[in-house]
Residue frames as a rotation matrix with the C-alpha (Angstrom) as fourth column:
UNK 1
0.039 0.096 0.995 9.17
0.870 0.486 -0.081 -2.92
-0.491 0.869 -0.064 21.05
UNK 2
-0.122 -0.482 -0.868 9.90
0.119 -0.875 0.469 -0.59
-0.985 -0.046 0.164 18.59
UNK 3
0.349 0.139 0.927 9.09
0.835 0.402 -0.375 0.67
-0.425 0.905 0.025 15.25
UNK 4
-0.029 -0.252 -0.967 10.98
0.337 -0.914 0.228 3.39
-0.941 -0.319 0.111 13.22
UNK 5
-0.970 0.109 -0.215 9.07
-0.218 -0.781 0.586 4.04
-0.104 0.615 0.782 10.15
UNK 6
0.061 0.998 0.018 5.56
0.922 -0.049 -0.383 5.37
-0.382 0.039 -0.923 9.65
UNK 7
-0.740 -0.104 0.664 3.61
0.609 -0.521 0.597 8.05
0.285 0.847 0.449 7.96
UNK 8
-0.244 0.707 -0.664 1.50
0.522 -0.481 -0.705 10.83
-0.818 -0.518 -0.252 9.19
UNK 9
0.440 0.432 0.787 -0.58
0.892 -0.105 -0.441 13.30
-0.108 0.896 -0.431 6.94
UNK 10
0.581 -0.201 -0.789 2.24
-0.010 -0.971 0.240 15.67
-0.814 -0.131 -0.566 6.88
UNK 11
-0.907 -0.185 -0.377 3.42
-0.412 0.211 0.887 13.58
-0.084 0.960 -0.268 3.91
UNK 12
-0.653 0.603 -0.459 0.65
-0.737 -0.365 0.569 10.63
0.175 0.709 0.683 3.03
UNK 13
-0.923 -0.181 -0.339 -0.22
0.059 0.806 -0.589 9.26
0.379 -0.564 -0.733 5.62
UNK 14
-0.222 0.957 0.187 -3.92
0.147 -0.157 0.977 9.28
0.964 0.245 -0.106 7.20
UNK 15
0.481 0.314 -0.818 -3.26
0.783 0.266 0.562 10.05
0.394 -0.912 -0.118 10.42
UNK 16
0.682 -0.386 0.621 -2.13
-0.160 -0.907 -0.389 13.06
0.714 0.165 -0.681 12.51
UNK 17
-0.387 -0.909 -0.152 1.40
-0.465 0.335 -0.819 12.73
0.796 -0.246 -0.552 14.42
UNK 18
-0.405 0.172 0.898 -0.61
-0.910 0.016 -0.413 12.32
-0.085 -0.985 0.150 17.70
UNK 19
0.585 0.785 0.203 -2.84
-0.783 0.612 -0.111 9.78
-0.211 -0.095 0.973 16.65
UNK 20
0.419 -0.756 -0.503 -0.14
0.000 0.554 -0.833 7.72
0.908 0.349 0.232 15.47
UNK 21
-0.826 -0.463 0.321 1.53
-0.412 0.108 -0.905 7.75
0.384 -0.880 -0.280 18.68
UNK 22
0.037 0.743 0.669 -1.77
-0.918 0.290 -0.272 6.78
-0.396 -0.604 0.692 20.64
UNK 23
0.948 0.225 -0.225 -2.60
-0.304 0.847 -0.437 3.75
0.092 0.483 0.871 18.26
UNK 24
-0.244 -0.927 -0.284 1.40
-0.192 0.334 -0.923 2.61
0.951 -0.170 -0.259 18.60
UNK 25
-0.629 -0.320 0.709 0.78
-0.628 -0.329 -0.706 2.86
0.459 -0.889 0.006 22.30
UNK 26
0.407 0.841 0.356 -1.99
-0.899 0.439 -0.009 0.81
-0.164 -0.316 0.934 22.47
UNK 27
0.485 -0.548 -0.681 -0.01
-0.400 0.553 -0.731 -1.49
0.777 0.627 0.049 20.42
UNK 28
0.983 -0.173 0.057 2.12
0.100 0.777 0.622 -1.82
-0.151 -0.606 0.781 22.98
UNK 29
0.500 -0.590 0.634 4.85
0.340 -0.540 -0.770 0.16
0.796 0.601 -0.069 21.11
UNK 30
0.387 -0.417 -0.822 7.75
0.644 -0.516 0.565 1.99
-0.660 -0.748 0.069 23.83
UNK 31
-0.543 -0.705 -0.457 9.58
0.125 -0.606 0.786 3.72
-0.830 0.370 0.417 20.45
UNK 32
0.618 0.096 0.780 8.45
0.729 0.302 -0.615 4.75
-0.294 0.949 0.117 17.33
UNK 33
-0.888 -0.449 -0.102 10.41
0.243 -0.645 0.724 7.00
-0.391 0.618 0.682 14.38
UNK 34
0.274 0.948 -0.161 7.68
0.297 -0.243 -0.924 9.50
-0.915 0.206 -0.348 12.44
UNK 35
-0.535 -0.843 0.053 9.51
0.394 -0.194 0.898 9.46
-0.747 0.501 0.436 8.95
UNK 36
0.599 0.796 -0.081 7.48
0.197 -0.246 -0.949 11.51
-0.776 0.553 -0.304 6.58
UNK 37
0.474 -0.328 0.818 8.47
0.880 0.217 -0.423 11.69
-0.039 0.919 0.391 2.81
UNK 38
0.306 -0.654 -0.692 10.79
-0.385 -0.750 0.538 14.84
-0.871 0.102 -0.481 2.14
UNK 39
0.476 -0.479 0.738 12.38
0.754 -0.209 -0.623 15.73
0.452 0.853 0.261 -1.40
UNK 40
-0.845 -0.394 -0.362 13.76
0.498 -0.826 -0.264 19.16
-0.195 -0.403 0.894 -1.70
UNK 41
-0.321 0.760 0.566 10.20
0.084 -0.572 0.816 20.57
0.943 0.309 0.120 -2.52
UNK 42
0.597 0.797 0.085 8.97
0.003 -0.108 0.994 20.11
0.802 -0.594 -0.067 0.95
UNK 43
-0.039 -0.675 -0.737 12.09
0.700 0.507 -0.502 19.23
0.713 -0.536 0.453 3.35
UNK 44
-0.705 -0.388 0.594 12.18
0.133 -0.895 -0.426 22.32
0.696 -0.221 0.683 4.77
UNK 45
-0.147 0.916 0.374 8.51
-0.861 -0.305 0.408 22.24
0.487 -0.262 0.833 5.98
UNK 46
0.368 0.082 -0.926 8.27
-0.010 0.996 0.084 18.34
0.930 -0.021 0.368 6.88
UNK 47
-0.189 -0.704 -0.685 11.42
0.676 0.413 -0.611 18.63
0.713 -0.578 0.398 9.06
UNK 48
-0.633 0.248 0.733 10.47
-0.510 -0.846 -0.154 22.05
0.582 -0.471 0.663 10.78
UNK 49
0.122 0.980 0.160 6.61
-0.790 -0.002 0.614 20.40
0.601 -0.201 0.773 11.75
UNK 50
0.571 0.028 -0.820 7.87
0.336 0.904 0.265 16.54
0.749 -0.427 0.507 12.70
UNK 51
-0.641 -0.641 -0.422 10.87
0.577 -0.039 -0.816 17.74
0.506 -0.767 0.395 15.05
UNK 52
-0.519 0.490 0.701 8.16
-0.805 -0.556 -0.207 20.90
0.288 -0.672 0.682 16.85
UNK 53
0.427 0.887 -0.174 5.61
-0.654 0.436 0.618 17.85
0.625 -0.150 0.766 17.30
UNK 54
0.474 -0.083 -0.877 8.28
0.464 0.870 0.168 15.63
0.749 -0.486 0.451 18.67
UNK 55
-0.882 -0.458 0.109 9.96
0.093 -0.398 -0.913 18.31
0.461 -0.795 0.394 21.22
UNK 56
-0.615 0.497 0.612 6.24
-0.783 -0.481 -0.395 19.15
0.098 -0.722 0.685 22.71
UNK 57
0.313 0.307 -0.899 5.31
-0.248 0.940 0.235 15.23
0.917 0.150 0.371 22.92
UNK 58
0.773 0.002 0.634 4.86
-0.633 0.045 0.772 14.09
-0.027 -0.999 0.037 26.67
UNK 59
-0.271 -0.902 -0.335 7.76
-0.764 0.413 -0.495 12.64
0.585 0.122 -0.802 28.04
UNK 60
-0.407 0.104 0.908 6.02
-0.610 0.708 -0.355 10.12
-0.680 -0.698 -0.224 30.26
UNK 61
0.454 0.771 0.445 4.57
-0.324 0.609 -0.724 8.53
-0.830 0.185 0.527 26.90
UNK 62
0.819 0.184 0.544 5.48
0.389 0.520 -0.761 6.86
-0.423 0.834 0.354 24.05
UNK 63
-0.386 -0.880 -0.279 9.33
0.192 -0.372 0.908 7.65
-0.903 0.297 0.312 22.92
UNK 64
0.510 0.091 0.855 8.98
0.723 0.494 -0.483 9.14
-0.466 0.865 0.187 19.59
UNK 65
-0.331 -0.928 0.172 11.87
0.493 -0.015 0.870 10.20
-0.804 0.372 0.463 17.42
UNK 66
0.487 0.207 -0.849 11.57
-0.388 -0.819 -0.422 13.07
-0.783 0.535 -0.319 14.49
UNK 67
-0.474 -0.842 0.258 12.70
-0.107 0.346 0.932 11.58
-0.874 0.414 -0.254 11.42
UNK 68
0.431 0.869 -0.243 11.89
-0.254 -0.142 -0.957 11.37
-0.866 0.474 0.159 7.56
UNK 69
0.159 -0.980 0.121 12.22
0.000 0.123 0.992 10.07
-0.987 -0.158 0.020 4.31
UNK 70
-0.452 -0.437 -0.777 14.08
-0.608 -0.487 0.627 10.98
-0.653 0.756 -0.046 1.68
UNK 71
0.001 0.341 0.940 11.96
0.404 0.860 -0.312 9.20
-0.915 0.380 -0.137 -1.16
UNK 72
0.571 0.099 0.815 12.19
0.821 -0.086 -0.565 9.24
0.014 0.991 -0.130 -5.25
UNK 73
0.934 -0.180 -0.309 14.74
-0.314 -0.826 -0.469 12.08
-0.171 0.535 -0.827 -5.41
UNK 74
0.436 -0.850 -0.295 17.88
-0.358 0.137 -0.923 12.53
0.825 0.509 -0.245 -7.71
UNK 75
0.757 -0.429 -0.493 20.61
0.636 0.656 0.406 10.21
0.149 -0.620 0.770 -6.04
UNK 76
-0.270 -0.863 0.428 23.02
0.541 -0.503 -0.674 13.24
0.797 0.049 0.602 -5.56
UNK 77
0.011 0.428 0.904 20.93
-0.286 -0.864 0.413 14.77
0.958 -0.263 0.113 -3.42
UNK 78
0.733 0.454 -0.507 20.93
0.350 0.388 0.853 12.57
0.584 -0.802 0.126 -0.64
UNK 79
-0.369 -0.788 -0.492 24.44
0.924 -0.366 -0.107 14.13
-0.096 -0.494 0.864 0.96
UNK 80
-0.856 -0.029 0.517 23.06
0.020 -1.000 -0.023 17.37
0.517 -0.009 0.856 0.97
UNK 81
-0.025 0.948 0.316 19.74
-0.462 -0.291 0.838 16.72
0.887 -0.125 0.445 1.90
UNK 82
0.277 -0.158 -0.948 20.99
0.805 0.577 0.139 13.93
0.525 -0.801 0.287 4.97
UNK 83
-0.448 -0.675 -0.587 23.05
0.857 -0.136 -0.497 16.74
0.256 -0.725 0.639 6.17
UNK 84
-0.773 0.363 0.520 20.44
-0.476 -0.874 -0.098 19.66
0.419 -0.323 0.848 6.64
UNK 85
0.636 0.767 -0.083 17.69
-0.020 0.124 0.992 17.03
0.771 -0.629 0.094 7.92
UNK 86
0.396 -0.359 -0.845 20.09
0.878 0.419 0.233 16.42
0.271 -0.834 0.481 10.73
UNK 87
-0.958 -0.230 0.172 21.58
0.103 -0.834 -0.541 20.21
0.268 -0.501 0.823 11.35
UNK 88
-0.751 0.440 0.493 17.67
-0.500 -0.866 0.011 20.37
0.432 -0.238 0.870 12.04
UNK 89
-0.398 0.386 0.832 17.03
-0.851 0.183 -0.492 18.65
-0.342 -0.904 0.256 14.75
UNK 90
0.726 0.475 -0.498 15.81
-0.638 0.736 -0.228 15.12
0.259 0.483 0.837 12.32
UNK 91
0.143 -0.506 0.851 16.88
-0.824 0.415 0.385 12.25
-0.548 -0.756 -0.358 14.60
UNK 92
-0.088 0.112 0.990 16.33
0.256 0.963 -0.087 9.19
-0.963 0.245 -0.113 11.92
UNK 93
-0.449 -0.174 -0.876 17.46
-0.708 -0.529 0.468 9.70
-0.545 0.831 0.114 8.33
UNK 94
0.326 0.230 0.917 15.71
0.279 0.904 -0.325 7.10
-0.903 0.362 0.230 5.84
UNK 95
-0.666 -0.377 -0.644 16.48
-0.494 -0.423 0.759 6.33
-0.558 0.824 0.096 2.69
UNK 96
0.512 0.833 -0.207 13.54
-0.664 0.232 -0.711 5.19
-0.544 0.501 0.673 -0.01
UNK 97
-0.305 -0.838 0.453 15.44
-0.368 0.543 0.755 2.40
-0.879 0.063 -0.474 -1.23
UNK 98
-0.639 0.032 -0.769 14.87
-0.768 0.042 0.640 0.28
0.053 0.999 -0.002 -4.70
UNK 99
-0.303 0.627 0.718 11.87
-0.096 0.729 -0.677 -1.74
-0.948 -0.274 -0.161 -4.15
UNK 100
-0.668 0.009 0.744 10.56
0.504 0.742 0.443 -3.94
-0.548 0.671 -0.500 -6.81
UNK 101
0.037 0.999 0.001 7.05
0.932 -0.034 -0.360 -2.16
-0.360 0.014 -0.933 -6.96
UNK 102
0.667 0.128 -0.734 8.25
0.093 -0.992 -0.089 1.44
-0.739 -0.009 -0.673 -7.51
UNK 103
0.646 -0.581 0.496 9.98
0.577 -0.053 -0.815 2.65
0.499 0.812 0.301 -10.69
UNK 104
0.703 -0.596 -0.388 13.44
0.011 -0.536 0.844 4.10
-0.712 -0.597 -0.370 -8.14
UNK 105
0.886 -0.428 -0.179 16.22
-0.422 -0.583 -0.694 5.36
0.193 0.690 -0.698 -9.87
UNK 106
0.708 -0.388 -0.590 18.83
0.252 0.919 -0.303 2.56
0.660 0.065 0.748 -10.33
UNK 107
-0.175 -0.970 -0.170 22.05
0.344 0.101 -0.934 3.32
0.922 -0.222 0.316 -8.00
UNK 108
0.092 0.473 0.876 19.80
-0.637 -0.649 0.417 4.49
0.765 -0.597 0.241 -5.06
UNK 109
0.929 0.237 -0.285 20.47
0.067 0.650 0.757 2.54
0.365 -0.722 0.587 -2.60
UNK 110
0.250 -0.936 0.245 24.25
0.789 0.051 -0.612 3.38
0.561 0.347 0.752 -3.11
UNK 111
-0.334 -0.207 0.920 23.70
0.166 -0.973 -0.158 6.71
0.928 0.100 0.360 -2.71
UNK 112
0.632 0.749 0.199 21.91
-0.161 -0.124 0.979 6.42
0.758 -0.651 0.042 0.19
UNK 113
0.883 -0.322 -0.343 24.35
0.468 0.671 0.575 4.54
0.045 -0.668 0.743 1.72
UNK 114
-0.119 -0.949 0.292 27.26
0.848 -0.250 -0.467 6.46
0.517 0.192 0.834 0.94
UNK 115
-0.202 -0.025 0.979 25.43
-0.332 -0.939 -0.092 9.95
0.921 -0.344 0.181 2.30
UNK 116
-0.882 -0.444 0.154 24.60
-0.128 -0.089 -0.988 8.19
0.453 -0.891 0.022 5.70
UNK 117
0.105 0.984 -0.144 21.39
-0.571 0.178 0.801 7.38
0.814 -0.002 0.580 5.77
UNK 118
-0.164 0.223 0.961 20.21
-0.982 0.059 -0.181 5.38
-0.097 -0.973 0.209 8.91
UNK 119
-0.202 0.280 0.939 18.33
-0.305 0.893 -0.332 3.02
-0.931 -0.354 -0.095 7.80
UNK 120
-0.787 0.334 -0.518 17.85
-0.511 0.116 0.851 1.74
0.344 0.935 0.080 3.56
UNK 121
-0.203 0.914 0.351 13.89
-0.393 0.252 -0.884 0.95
-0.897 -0.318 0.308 3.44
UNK 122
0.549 0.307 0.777 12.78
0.179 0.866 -0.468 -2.11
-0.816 0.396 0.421 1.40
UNK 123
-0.230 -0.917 -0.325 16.14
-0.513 -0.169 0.841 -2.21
-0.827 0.360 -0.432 -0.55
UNK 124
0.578 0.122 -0.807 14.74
-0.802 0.266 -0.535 -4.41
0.149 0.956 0.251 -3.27
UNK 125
0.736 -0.673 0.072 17.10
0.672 0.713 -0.202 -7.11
0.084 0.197 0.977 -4.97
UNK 126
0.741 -0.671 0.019 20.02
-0.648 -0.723 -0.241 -5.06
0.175 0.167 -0.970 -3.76
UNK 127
0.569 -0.664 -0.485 23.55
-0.142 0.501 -0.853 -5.86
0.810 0.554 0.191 -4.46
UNK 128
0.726 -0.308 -0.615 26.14
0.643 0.621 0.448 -7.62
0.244 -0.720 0.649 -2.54
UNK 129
-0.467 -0.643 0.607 28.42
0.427 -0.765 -0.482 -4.58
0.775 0.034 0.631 -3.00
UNK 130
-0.301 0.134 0.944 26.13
-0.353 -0.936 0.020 -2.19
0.886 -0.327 0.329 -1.44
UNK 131
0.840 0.417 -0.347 25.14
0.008 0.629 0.777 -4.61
0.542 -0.656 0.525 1.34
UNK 132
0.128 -0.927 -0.353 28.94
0.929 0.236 -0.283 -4.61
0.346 -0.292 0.892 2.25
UNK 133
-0.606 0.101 0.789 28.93
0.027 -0.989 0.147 -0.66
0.795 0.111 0.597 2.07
UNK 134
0.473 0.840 -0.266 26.16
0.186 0.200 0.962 -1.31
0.861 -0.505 -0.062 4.52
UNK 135
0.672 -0.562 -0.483 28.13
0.695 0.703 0.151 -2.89
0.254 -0.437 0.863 6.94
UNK 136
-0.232 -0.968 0.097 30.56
0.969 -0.239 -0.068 -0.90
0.089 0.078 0.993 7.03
UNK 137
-0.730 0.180 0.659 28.85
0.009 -0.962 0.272 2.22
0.683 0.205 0.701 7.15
UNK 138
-0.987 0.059 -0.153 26.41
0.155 0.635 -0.757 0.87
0.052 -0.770 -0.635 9.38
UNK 139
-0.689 0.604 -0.400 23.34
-0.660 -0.297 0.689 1.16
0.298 0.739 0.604 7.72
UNK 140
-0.598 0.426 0.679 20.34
-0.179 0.755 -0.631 -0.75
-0.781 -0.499 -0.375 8.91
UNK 141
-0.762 0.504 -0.406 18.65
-0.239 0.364 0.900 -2.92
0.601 0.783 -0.157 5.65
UNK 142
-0.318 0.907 0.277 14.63
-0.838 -0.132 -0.530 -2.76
-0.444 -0.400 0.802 6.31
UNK 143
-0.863 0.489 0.129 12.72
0.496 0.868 0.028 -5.82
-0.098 0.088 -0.991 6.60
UNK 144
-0.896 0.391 0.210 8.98
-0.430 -0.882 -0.193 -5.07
0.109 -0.263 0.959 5.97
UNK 145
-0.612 0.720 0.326 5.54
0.427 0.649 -0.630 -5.68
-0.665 -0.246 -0.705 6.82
UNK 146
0.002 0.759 -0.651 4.12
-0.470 -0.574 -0.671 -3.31
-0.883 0.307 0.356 3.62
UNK 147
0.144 0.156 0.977 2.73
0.261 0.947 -0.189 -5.16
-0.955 0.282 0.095 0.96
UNK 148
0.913 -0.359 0.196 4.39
0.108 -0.249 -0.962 -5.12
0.394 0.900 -0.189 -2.49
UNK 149
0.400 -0.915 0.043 7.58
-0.703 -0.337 -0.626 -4.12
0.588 0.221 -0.778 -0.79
UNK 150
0.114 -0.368 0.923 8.02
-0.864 0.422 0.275 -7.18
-0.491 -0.828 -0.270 1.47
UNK 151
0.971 0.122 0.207 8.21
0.006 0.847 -0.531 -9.46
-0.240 0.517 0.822 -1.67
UNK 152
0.147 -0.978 -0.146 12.33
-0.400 0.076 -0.913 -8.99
0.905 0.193 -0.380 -1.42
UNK 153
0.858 -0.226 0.461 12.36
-0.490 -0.095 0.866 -9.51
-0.152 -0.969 -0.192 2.62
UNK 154
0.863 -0.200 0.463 13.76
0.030 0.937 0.348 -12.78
-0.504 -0.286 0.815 1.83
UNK 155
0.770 -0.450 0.453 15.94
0.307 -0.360 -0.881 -11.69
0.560 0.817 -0.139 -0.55
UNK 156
0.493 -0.235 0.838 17.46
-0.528 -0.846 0.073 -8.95
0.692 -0.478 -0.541 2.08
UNK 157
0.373 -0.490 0.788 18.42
-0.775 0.302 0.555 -11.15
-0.510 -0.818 -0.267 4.88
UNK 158
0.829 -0.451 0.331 19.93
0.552 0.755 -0.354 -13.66
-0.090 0.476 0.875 2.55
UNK 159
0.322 -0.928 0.185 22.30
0.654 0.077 -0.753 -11.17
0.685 0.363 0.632 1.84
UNK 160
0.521 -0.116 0.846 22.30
-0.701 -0.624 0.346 -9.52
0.488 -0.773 -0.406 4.92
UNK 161
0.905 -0.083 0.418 23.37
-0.304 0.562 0.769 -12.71
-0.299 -0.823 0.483 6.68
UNK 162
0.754 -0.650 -0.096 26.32
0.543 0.699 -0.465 -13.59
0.369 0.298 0.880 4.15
UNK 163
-0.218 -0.799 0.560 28.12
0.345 -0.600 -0.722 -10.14
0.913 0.035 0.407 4.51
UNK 164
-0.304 -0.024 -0.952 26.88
0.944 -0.138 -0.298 -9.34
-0.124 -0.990 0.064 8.61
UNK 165
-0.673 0.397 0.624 25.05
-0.002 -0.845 0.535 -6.54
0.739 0.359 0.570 7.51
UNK 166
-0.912 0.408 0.034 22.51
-0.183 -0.330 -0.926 -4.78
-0.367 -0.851 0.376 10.25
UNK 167
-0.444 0.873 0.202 18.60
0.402 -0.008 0.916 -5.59
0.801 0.488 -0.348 9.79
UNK 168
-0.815 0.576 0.071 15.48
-0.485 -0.609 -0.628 -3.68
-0.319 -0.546 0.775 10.93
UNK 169
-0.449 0.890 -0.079 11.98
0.883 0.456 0.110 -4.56
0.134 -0.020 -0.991 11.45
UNK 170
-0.905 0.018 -0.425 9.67
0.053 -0.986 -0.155 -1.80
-0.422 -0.163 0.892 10.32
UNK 171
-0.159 0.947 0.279 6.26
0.607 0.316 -0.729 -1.29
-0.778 0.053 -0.626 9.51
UNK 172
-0.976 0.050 0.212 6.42
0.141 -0.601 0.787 1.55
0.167 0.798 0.579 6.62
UNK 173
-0.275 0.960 0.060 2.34
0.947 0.281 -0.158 1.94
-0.168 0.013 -0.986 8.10
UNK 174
-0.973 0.124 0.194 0.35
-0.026 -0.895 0.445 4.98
0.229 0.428 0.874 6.44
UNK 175
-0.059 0.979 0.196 -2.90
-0.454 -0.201 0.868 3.82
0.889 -0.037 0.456 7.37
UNK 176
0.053 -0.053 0.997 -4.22
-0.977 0.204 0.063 2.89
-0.207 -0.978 -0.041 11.06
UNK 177
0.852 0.190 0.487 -4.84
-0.205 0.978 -0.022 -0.93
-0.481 -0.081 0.873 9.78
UNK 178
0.430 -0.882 -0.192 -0.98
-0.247 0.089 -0.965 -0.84
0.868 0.463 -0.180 8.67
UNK 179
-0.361 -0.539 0.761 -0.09
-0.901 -0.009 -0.433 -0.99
0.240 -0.842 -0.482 12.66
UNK 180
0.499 0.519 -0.694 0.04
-0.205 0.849 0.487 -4.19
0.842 -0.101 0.530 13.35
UNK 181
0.951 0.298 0.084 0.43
-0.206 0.405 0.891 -6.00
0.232 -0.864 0.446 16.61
UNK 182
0.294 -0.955 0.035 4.28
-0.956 -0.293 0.017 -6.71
-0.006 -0.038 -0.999 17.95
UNK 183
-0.207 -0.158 0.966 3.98
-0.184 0.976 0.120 -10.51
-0.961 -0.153 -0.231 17.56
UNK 184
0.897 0.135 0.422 3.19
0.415 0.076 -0.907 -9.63
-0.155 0.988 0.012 14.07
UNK 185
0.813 -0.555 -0.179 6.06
-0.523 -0.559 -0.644 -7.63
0.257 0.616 -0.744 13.29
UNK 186
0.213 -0.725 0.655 8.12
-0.778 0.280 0.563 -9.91
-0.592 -0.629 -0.504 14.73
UNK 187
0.317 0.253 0.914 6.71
0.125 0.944 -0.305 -12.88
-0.940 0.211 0.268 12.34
UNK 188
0.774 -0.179 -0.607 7.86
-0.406 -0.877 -0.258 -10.90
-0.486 0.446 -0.751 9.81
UNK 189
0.199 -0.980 -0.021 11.08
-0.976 -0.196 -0.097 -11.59
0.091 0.040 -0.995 10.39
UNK 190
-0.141 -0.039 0.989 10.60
-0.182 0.983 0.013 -15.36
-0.973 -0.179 -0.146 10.95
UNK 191
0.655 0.284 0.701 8.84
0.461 0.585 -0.667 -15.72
-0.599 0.760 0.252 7.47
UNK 192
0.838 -0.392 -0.379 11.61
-0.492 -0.242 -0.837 -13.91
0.237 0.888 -0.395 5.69
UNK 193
0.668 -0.648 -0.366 13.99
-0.341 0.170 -0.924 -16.61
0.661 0.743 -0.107 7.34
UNK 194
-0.044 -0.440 0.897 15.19
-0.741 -0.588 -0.324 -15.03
0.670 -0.679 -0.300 10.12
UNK 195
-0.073 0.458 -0.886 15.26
0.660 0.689 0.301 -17.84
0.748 -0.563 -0.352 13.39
UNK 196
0.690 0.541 -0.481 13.75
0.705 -0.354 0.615 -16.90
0.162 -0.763 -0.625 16.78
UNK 197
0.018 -0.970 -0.244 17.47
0.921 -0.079 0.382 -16.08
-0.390 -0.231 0.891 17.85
UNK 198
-0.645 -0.561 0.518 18.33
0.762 -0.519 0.387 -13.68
0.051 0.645 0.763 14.75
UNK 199
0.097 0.859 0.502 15.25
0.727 -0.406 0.554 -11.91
0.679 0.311 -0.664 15.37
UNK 200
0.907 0.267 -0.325 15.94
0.421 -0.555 0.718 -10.73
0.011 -0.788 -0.616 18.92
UNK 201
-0.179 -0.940 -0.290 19.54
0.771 -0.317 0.552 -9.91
-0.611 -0.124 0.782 18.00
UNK 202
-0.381 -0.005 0.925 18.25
0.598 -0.764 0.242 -7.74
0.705 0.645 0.294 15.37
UNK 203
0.518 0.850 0.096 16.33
0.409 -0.344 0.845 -5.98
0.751 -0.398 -0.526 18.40
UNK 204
0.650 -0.319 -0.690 18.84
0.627 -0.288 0.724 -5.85
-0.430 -0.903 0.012 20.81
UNK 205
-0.422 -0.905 -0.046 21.07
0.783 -0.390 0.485 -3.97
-0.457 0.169 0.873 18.04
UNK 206
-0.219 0.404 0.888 18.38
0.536 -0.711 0.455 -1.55
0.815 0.576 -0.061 17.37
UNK 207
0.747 0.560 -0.359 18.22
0.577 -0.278 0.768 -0.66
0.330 -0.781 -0.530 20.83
UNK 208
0.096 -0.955 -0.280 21.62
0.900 -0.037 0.435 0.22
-0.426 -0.294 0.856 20.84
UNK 209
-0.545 -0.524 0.654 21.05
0.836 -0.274 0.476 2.42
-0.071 0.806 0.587 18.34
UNK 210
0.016 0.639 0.769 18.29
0.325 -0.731 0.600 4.01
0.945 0.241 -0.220 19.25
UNK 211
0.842 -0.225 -0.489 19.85
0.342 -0.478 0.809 4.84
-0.416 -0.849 -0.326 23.12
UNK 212
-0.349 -0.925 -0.148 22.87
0.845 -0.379 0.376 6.38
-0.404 0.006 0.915 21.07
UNK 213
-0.024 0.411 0.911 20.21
0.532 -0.767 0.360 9.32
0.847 0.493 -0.200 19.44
């Protein structure tokens, strides 16, 4: 099972990278992604700390992946700012997508998509355009389990399913009682729609993806 966003307190999360890994592990977790916020005020520092923490992480435990995201900054930036987290060593690129709850700068999700982003987190009421763009770029649209932004799920895999767009199951968790159980994060995806079926296909095509890093 697998989860590839969370928050440690190297952005605003309450937990330190390690402890996050342990509490995932208990979980029952084999992958996770540490994706701490990053602008250009901090990128520099964010990506430096998550990628040293994941190169001296045991390799008999818990897979976790260096990654971080890009949240609330100008939509030009994200092509520049995709392509230096990845010259440094940042395995998983989010993008902060347009969720209902947050005042995001309209065309963000675009932009995201267009610079390569990995994965667009809680995308909002996003358009059937950029959902195509998706697709086609291969972009994974985030289901969640964080409240306030999981009032689109349903929204998301509606139009994920018309245009064959990729979904994820992610947990966006900042606090230890945000990790929830894999038979929860799975239900997720049932109540936004999803059938048993569509669920594990969304799994077996994140595994793909995460043995091509």
């Amino acid at each position: 099972m697998y989860n590839l966003h969370c928050h440690s307190l190297l952005s605003d999360g309450a937990l330190l990278p390690s402890e996050i890994c342990r509490r995932f592990e208990a979980k029952g977790y084999k992958v996770i992604a540490i994706t701490d916020h990053a602008d250009i005020s901090n990128i520099k520092r964010v990506v430096s700390e998550i990628v040293e923490f994941s190169r001296a992480w045991p390799k008999n435990r818990i897979k976790v992946f260096p990654g971080i995201e890009l949240t609330h900054i100008p939509p030009e930036q994200f092509k520049p700012l995709v392509k230096y987290a990845r010259a440094h060593g940042i395995k998983i690129v989010i993008g902060h997508g347009e969720t209902v709850i947050e005042p995001v700068v309209k065309g963000t999700n675009r932009k995201a998509i267009e610079a390569g982003v990995d994965i667009l987190a809680h995308p909002g009421l996003i358009l059937a355009e950029d959902v195509k763009l998706a697709k086609k770029n291969g972009v994974f649209l985030e289901l969640t389990s964080r409240r306030g932004h999981s009032r689109t799920n349903e929204h998301v895999v509606r139009q994920a399913l018309k245009c064959g767009a990729g979904l994820i199951l992610n947990m966006d968790a900042h606090l230890p009682e945000d990790i929830i159980t894999p038979a929860e994060l799975r239900r997720i995806g049932l109540d936004a729609g999803l059938s048993a079926e569509q669920v594990e296909k969304i799994y077996k095509e994140e595994a793909k993806f995460i043995r091509s890093l």
